[in-house]
Structures are given as C-alpha cells and as structure tokens.
N, C-alpha and C positions, 0 to 999 in steps of 0.2 A: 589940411586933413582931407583928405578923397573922400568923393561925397559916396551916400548908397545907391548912385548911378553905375558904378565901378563894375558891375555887374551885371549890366544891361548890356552887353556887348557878348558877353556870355551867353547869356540868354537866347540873345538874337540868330548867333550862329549853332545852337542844340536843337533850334525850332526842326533841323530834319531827324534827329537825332531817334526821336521818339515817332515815326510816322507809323513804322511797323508796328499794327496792333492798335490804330487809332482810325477814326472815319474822318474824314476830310470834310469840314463842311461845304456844300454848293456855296458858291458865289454868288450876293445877292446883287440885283439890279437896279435902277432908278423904280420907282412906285408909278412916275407919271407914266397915263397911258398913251399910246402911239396911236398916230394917225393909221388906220384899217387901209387905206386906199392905198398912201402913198407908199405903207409897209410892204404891200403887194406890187406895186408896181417896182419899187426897189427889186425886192428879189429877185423878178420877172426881168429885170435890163443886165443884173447881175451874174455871168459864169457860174457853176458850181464850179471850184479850187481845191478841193480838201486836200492838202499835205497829207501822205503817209506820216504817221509816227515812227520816227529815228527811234530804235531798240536797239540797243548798242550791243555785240556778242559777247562772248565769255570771254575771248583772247584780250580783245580790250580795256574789260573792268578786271581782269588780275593784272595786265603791264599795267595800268592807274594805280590799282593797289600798290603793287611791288615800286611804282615811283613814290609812291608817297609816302613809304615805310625809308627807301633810301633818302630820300628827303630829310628822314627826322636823324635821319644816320649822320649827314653830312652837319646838323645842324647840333646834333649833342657834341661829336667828336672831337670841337677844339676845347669843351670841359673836358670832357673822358680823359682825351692827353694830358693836359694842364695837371690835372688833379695827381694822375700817375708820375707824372714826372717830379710834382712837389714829394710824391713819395718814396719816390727812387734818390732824389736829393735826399730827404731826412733819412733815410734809411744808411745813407752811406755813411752821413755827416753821425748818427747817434750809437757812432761803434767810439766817438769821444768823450762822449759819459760815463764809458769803463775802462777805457784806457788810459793809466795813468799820462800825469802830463810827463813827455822829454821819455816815454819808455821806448824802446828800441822793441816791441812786438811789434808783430805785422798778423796781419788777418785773412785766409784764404778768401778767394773770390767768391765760391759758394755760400756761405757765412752770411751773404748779404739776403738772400732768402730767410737760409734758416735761421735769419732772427725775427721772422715772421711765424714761426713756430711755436706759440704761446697758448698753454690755458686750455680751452674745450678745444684747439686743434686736435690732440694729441687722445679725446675722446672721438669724435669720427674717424682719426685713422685708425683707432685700436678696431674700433667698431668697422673699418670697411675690408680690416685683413683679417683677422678672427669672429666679427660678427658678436652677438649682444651673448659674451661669457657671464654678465651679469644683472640681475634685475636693474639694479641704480644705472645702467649707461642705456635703460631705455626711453630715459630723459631728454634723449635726443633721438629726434626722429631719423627714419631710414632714408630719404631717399636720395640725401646731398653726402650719406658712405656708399649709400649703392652707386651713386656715382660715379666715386672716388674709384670705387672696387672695379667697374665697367672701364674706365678711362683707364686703370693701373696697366692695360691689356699693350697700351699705346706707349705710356711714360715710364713704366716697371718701378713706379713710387707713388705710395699714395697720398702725399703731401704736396708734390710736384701737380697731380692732377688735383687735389683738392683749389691748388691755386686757381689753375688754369678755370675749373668749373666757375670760382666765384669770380672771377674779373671778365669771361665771356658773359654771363648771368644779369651783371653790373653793366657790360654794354649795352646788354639785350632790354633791365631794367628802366634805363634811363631813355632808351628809343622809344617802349611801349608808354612810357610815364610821360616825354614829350610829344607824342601823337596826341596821346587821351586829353590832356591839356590844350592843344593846341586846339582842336575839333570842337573841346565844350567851351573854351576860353578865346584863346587868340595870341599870335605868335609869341609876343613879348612876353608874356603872362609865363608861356610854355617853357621859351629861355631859363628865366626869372626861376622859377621851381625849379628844373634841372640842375642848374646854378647852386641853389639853395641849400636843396640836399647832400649833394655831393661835398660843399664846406662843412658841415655840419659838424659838430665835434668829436662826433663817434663815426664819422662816414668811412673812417678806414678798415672800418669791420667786411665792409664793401668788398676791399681787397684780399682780406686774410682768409687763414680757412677755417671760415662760420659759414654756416649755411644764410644769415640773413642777404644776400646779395638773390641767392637764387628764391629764396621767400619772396622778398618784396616783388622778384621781376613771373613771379606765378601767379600774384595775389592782383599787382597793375593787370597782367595778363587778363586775369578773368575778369576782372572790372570793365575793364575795354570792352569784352565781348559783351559783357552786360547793359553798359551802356549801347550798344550796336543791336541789340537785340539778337544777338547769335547765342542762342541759349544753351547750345549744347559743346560748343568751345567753351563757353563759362564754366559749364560743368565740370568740364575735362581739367580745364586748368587750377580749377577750384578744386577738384581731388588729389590733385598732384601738389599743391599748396599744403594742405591738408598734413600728405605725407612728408611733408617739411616742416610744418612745425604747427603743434596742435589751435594756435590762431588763427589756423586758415579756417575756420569751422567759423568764424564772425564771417566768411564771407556768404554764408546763407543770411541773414541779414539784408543785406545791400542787394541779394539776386531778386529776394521776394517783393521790398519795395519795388523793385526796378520792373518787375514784371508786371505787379500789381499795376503800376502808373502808367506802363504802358500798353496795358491790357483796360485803360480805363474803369480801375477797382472791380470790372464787372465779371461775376463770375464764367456766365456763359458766355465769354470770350477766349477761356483757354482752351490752350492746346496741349497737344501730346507732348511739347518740348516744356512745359513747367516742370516734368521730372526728371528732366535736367540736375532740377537745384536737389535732388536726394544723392547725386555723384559726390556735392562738397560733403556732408557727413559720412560718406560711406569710405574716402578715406580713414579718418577715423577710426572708424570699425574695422577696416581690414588692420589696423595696427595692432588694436582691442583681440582682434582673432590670434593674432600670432604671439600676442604678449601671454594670454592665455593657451596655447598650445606650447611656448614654449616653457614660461615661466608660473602656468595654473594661477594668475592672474590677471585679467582682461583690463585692469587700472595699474597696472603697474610702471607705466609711464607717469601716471598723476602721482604714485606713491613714493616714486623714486627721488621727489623732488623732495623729500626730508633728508636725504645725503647732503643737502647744502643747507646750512645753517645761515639765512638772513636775517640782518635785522638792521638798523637802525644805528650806525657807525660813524657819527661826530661828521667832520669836517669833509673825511671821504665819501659821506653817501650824498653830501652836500653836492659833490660832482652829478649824482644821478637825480636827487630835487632841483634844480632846477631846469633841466630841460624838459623833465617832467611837468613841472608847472606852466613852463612855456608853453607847450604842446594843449593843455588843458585851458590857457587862455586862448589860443585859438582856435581849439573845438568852440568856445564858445560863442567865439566873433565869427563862427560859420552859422550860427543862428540869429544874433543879434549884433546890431551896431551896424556900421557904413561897409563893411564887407561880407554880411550876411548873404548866403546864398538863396536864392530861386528855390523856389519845389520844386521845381523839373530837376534840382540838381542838392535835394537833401538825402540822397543815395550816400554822398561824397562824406555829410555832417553825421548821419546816425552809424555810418562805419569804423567812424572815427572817436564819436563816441562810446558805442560798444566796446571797441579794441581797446583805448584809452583806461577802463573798467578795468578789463578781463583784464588787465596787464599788473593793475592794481591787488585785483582781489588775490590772482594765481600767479607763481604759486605760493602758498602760504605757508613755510616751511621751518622745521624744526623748533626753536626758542623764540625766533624772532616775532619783533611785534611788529615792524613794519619792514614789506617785501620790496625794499625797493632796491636791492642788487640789481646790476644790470640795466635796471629800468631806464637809463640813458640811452644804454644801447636797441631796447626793445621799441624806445621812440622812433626807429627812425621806418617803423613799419608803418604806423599813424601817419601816410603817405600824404591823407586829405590836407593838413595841418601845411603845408607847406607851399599848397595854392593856394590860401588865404595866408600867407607869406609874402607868397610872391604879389599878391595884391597890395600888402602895405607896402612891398616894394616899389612902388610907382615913385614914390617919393626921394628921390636920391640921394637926401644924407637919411635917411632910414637903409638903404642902398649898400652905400657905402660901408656902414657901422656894422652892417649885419657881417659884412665879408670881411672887413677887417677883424674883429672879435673873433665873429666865429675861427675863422681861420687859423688865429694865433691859437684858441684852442685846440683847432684838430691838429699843430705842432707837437700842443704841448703832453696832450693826452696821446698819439701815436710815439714818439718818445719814449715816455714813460711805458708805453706799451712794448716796443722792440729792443727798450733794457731791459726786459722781465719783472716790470712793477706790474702787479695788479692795478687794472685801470676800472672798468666797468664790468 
C-alpha cells in the first residue's frame, strides 16, 4: 500500500506553480557574526563581477510553450490511437449482434458511422439545423450545435461534423488533462490518468456525438489556466464550458479558491483580473437571456429536465451506481487516507466534490426518486477522481485489474450502445 508520501513529489514540483501573487521570502543567513577587518579586506582584493540577468524574449517562452504542449501531444497520442482503433474494431465487429447467423445481408460502408447515431445525438442535430423549436430540447446547451451548425459550412452534415468536433475535443482534452498532471504531478502519474480515463466504461461518449468530450476539454482547459494563474483564459474558457453544459458553473468554485490561495487569502492583494471569475456565470446567463427572449422562460433549461422521467431502475441503473460510487470513494481519498492531496492542490478535491453533488441532486426530474440516469456517463467530468486513480495506480496488479475490467466494460457497454440498446 503506497504510503502518504505518494504525494510529496507532487507538491515538490507545484512549488512554482503558485509564485504569481505570493512574496518570496528573503533567504536567511548564518546568525554568526563576521570578522569587520577581514570582511573588508575581502571585498577590497575582490573585482566587482555582477552578471546581467538572462531575461529570456517573448519568441523564446512561446517556442518553450509550444514545445511543451507538442510534447504532451506526442505522449497522449499512442492512447488516443489505441483507444480509436479498439473502437473502429468493435464497431465493425458489433454489426454481428443483429445480423442473423449464415444471413446472406451485407451492410454499406457508411453504416459503420451511422451506428454511432444514437440517443441525444439526434437532439443536437435537430437543434444545430433548426435551432431550440422547443422548450424540452433546451436541456441541452448550445454551443457543441453551434458547432455542429458552424462546421456543417465544411462537411454539409451535421452528424459528420458533430463527430469530427467531439474526437478533436477528446484530443485536445486528453493533451490539456496530461500537461495539467504532469506540471502539478509527474510524468507517470500524467500517463496513468490519461490511460485511465480513456478505458473507462463510458469513455466512448468521447467519440460519439455528445458534447461531454468538448465539456471536459473546456472545463481541464480553465483549470489549467487557473492553476497558472492566467485568470482571464480561465475565465474565457470557463464561460465557453458554461455554454456546454450547465456544470461548468462549479467551475467558479476551484477559480475562487485558486485565487484566494494564491493571492494569499489577503484581500488587498487583488487584482482587476479576480473578475475574470464573473465570465464562468455569465455564461449561464446569456443562455437564461435567450431562453427567456425565446421561450418567456429564463429556467427553462432546468425545467425541461421533467421531459425525462428518472428513477431508480433495478439491475440497469446498477450500471450507473457503481461508477458513481467509485468516483465518490475517491473524492474521498482526495481528503483522507495515503493518497490525500496537499492544500496547495485541494482546488482538484473541492471540484470534485462540488460536481460529484450537483450531479446528484440535478436534475431531479418527473416521478423519479432517485436521479441517477446517465450518472455514469456524467462521472467521467469528475476529472480530479482519476489522479487519485492514477495514484493507487502505482501498484501494478491494482494496474493491471483497473484496465482489464475496465476495458471489458467499455466493450461491452459500447456494444450495447451501437445496437441501439439504451446504455447510460
């Protein structure tokens, strides 16, 4: 069992993390006093030397940046493929689950998409070619059909581009998601999570066309910058998250600690970039504005969710508790126990638990008594849950078990997803 050192490595490498917005304390010296004579006669046989200070230009610290972004590029991309190709595989192979055995059909080549065509797809396309005909479809946020609708310009189908956004999204997710790990963590660790995620049992939602692919990689996005102290990339991305799916509003949460701690709690060290964090709600609001100028209801996204009757469904919702509970046990081992995180990095624990909630309580909808449709698939935003993952991962038959299991689930629940079973 990994001790609660697992951690200090972590630590060690976010000490730059937090500088901006922190004073430095002087370096103190020996206390013993120095010989007056010989200290002067020193100086006096001694040159003055002083080095200019190397201030490195602006060309140089974006090629650094821009290397170190392709870096995280070269080091996701033998998952991203893996993963895709496991998927191009089951996808071929699960046109055998409806074809009888010894039949003489045969199956056009396109076919092999459009059995990815399932479920709320078929609510963002309606919504990216005709736009919100109805209050219940503004249960899903605009900005991954605005997409769809923007991209049709290129692909003249809005399914074909709904793909393409969520598997670029998913590349883009999994780069910012192994940077941000790797910066506050350390290489393996970063692997390890990418890894993680991507098996996961609902990870193929990644691919299809749901908007969580471009969620998650808006939601890493601003956390990134938040951790960096770039407050007003946070913001940006945090509003644009926002208009993806109304979770992104837990990411004022994780801005304000973040700012807080590295403004050292004190107030009269902020700056004009803290209203940054008013961008994440103000998404939000501008949806509240249009839902109300369209539909004379300003909540009519939160209302629309009594169109799905949840509840509490035997052995199927069983799919969506348990990963649910998983996730809730390591929110908690991001507080307590041998993988419990640092304060400098309980930004990652209280995001996670917030979302974790908010996924619980909302939405709470029609008869049902408990909301947990989907709630599988809504785990895979609870991004934090997954570097305290990767950290029981150190262990190699913990390793092992995690990607064999998991894995055979995301067979079996994509499957069942590309014959038209409702899955999560």
């Amino acid at each position: 069992m990994p001790s609660s050192t697992n951690y200090s490595e972590g630590s060690n490498n976010s000490s730059s993390v937090h500088t901006q917005g922190l004073s430095t304390p002087a370096v103190q010296t020996g206390d013993a006093p120095a010989d007056k004579d010989v200290s002067t006669s020193t100086a006096e046989s001694i040159p003055s030397t002083s080095t200019p200070e190397f201030v490195p230009d602006k060309d140089s610290v974006a090629k650094a940046s821009w290397k170190s972004w392709y870096a995280a590029l070269k080091n996701v991309m033998p998952v991203y493929v893996a993963v895709h190709l496991a998927f191009f595989v089951i996808t071929c192979l699960s046109v055998l689950f409806v074809l009888k055995d010894f039949a003489w059909q045969s199956a056009k080549i396109y076919t092999l998409w459009q059995s990815w065509h399932r479920w709320d797809t078929g609510h963002y396309l309606s919504i990216a070619v005709r736009g919100y005909d109805a209050p219940w479809r503004t249960a899903f946020f605009p900005l991954y059909p605005l997409l769809e609708r923007v991209l049709m310009v290129l692909t003249h189908n809005p399914f074909t581009a709904g793909l393409l956004i969520s598997n670029l999204a998913g590349l883009g997710m999994l780069i910012v998601f192994y940077r941000l790990v790797k910066e506050d963590f350390d290489h393996e660790r970063a692997l390890r999570t990418v890894l993680y995620l991507s098996v996961f049992p609902t990870a193929f939602f990644f691919a299809s066309g749901y908007n969580e692919s471009l969620f998650l990689f808006l939601s890493l996005l601003s956390f990134y910058f938040m951790r960096r102290g770039s407050w007003w990339l946070a913001g940006i991305s945090g509003f644009l998250a926002t208009l993806t799916r109304s979770a992104g509003l837990l990411l004022l949460v994780p801005f304000c600690y973040e700012y807080l701690y590295q403004h050292q709690f004190r107030l009269k060290t902020f700056r004009f970039d803290v209203l940054a964090g008013v961008l994440i709600p103000a998404g939000l609001a501008l949806f509240s504005l249009y839902c109300f100028i369209r539909f004379h209801d300003p909540l009519a996204f939160s209302h629309a969710q009594a169109y799905w009757n949840q509840s509490f469904q035997s052995l199927r919702n069983l799919l969506d508790l348990i990963p649910d509970l998983l996730i809730l046990a390591l929110i908690v081992l991001s507080f307590v126990g041998p993988w419990k995180l640092p304060r400098n990095f309980w930004a990652y624990g209280f995001y996670a638990a917030i979302l974790w909630l908010f996924l619980q309580l909302f939405p709470v909808a029609g008869n049902g008594l408990y909301p947990l449709q989907s709630t599988g698939r809504y785990m895979l935003e609870v991004f934090p849950a997954f570097i305290i993952l990767a950290g029981i991962g150190k262990s190699q038959t913990f390793h092992m078990s995690y990607v064999m299991v998991s894995g055979a689930m995301l067979f079996f629940l994509l499957t069942q997803f590309l014959t038209g079973h409702w899955v999560l």
